[in-house]
C-alpha positions as CSV (number, residue, x, y, z in Angstrom):
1,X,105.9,70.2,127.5
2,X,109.4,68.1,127.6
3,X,106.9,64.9,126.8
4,X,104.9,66.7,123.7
5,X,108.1,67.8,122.4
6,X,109.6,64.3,122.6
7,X,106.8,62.9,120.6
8,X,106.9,65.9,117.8
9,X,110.5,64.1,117.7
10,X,109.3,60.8,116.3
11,X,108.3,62.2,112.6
12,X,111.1,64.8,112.2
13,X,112.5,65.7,108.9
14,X,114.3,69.0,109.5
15,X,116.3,70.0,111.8
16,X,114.7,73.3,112.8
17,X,112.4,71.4,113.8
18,X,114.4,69.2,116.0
19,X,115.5,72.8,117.7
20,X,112.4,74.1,117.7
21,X,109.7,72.4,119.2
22,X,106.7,74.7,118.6
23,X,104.5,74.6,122.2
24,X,108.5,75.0,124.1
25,X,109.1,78.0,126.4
26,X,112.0,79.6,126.4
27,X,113.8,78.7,129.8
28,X,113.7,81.0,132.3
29,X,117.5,80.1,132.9
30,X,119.4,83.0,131.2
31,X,122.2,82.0,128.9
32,X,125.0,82.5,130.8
33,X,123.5,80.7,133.7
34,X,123.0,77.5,131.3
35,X,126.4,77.9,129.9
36,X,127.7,77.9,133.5
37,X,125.8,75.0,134.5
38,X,127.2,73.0,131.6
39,X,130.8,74.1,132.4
40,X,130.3,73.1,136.4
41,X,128.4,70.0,135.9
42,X,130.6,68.2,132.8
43,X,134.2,69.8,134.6
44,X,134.6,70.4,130.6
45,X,138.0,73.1,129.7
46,X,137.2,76.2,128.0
47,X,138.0,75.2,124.7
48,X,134.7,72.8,124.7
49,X,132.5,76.1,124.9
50,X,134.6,78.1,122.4
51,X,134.8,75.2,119.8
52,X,130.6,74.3,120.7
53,X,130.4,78.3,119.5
54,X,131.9,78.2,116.5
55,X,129.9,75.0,115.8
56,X,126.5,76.8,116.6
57,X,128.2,79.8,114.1
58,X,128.9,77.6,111.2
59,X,126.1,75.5,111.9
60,X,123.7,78.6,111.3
61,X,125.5,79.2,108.2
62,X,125.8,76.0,106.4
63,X,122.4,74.3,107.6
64,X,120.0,74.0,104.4
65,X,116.9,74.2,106.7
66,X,118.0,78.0,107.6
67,X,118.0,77.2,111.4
68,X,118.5,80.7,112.9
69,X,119.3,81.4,116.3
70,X,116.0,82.8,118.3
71,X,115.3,82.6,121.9
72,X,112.9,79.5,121.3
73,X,116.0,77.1,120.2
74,X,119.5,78.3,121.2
75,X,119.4,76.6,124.4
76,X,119.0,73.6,122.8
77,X,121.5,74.7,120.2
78,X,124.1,75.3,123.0
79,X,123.8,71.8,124.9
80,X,123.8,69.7,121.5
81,X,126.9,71.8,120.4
82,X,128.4,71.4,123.8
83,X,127.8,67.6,123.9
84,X,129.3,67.3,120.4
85,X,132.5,69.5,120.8
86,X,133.1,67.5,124.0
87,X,133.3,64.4,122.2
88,X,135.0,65.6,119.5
89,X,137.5,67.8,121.5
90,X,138.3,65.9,124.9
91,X,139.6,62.5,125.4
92,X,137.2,62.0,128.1
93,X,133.6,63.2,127.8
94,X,130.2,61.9,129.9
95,X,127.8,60.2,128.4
96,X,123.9,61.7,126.3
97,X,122.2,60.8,129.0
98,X,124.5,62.9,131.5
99,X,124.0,65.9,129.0
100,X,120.6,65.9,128.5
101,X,119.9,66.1,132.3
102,X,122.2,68.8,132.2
103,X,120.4,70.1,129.7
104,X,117.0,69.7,130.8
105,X,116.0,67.8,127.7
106,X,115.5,63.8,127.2
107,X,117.5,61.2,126.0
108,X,115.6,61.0,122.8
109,X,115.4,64.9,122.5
110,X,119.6,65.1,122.6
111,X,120.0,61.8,120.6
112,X,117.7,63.8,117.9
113,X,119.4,67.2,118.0
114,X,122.4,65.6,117.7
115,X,121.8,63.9,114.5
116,X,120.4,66.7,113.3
117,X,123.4,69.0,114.3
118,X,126.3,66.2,112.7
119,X,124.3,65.6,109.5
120,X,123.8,69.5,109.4
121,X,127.8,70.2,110.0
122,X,128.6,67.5,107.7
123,X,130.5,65.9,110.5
124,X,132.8,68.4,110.1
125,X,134.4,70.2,113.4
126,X,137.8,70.5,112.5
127,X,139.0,73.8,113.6
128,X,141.9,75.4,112.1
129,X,143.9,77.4,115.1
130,X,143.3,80.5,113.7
131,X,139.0,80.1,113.8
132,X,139.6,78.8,117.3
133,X,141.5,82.0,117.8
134,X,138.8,84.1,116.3
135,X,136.0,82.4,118.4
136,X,138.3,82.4,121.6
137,X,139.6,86.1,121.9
138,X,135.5,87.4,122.0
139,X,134.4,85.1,124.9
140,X,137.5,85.6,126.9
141,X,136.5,89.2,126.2
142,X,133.3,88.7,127.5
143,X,133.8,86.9,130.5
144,X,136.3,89.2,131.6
145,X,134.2,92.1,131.3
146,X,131.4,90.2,133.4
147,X,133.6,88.8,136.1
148,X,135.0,92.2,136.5
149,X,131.7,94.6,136.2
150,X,128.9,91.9,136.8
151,X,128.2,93.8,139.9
152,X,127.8,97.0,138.4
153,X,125.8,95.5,135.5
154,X,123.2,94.6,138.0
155,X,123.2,97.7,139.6
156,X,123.0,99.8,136.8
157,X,119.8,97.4,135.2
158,X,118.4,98.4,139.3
159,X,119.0,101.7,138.3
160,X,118.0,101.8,135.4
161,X,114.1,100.2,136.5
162,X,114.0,102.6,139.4
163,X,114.7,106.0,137.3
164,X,111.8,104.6,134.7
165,X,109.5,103.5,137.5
166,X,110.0,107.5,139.0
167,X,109.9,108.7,135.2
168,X,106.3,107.0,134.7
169,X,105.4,108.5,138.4
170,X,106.1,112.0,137.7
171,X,104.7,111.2,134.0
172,X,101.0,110.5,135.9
173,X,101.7,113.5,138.5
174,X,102.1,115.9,135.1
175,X,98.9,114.0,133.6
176,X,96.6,114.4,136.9
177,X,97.7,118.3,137.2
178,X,96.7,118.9,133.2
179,X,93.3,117.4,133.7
180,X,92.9,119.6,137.1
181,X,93.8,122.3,135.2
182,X,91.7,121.7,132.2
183,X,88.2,120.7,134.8
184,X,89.2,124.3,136.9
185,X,89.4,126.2,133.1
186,X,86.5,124.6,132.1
187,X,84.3,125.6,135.5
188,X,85.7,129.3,134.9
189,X,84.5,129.1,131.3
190,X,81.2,127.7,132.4
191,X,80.9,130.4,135.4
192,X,81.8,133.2,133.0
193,X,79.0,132.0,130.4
194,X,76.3,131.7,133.0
């Protein structure tokens, strides 16, 4: 799939396409697990991801190809914002390569998306303190609220599947007794007639 989506790559003229490669899964890595893994594995501060957010935001926006975040494409979205707000925010950075393994993507795939992504900015990712402010205050939101009630988000989605796995039982229970109701009326009906 990487391969085929590498060689789409080659005659590219959009850059939805870039981000959306059309035979692509979406990764069975959930978003915050990717956005974690970029974190751990590039030791990159907090202001990378809240900067590489407000990229993805304006980016959205401005891009005359109308790329729109779906499931298909905002992986990728992520780790070519992320490798761009870490070079353009941090003295030190790591190299394409080292991002698009962290990634999961090629070489080629990242060097593409990130084209795509400067031309489609602009090159412009100067933020003024008070958009990083407005980014920042959200996702320090967020992560607060899942550090302190992750475990009880996962308990209440468990809870939540068992109570609809009971509804649906007691849902076929109700069906079985109507239709042993409706073959007992329908013997009595037949035993009256006769």
């Amino acid at each position: 799939s990487t391969a085929r989506c590498a060689n789409q790559l080659s005659g590219v003229t959009s850059a939805s396409s870039v981000f959306d490669c059309s035979d692509s899964k979406v990764p069975a890595i959930t978003l915050s697990q990717y956005i974690d893994r970029f974190l751990q594995y590039t030791q990159a501060p907090k202001e990378v991801l809240v900067a590489a957010v407000a990229y993805i935001d304006r980016f959205t926006q401005v891009n005359p190809d109308g790329v729109r975040l779906a499931a298909s494409n905002v992986h990728r979205l992520i780790a070519t914002a992320f490798a761009v707000s870490s070079k353009f925010n941090c003295d030190q950075y790591n190299s394409n390569r080292y991002y698009a393994r962290v990634a999961g993507v090629s070489l080629a795939e990242l060097n593409a998306m990130e084209r795509a992504f400067l031309r489609g900015m602009d090159y412009r990712f100067a933020l003024a303190p008070e958009q990083y402010a407005a980014y920042a205050q959200p996702i320090e939101f967020l992560a607060a609220v899942v550090e302190l009630y992750g475990d009880l988000v996962e308990f209440l989605a468990d809870l939540v599947g068992y109570l609809r796995a009971q509804w649906l039982v007691q849902q076929r229970q109700q069906e079985l007794l109507q239709r042993q109701h409706a073959r007992h009326y329908h013997r009595r009906s037949l035993s009256l007639i006769a």
